[in-house]
C-alpha positions as CSV (number, residue, x, y, z in Angstrom):
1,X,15.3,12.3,-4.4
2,X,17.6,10.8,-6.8
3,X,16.9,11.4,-10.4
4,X,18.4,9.7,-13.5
5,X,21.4,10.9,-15.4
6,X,21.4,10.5,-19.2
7,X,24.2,11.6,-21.1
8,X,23.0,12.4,-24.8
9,X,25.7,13.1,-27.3
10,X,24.0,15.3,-29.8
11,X,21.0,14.3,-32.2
12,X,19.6,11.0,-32.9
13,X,21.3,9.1,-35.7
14,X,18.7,8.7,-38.4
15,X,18.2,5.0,-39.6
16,X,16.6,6.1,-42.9
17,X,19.9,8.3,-43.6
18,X,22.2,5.3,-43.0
19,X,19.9,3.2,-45.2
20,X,20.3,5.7,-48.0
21,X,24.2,6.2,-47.0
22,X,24.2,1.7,-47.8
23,X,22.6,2.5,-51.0
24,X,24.9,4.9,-52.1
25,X,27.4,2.2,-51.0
26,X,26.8,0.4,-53.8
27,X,27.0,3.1,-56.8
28,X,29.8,5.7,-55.0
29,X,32.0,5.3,-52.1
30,X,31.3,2.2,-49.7
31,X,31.1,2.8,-46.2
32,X,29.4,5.8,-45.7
33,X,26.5,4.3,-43.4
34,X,29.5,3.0,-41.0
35,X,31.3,6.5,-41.1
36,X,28.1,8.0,-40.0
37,X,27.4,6.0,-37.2
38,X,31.0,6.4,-35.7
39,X,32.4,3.0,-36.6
40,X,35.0,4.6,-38.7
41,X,37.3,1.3,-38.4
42,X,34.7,-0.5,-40.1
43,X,34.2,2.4,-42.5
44,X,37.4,2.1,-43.6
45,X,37.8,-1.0,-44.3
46,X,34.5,-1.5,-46.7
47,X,35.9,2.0,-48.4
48,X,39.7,0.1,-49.0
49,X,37.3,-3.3,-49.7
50,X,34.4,-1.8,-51.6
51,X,31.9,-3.1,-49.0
52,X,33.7,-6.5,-48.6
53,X,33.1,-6.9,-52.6
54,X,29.8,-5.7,-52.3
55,X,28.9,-8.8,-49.7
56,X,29.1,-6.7,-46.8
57,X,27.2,-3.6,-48.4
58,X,24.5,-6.5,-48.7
59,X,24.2,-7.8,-45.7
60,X,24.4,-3.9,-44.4
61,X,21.0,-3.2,-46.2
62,X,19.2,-5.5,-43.6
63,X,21.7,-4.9,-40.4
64,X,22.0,-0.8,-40.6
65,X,18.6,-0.3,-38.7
66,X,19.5,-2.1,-35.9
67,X,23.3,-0.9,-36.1
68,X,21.3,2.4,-35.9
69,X,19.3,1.4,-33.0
70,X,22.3,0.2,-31.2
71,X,24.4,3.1,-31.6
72,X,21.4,5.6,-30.1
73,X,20.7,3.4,-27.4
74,X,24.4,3.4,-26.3
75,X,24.5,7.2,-27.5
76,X,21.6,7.8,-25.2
77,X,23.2,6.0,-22.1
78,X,26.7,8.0,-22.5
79,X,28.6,4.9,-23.5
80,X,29.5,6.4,-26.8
């Protein structure tokens, strides 16, 4: 019987934490939501930009859920 193999890298990312982490974006350090989720690259670059002027920490208050989503599923699947 062949069963399935999941890799799991530690716990669950927490979409309400990374919504927070956007929020913060906006009154302390930008990027923290992208630092969280491992897209440090990205995380970077809205810290040096302050969230692409503040455009990008914008945009990131209605796209960090599913960012979230994404990086559990691919988390949970041993692609990440």
């Amino acid at each position: 019987m062949l069963m399935a193999s999941h890799a799991f890298d530690g716990p669950q990312k927490d979409p309400g934490l990374a919504f927070v982490l956007t929020i913060l974006g906006f009154f302390f350090v930008a990027g923290l939501q992208y630092f969280y989720l491992g897209k440090y690259i990205k995380g970077v670059l809205f810290l040096i930009t302050i969230g692409f002027f503040y455009l990008g920490t914008i945009i990131s208050l209605f796209t960090i859920r599913r960012a979230t989503r994404k990086v559990n599923r691919k988390r949970y699947l041993g692609l990440r």
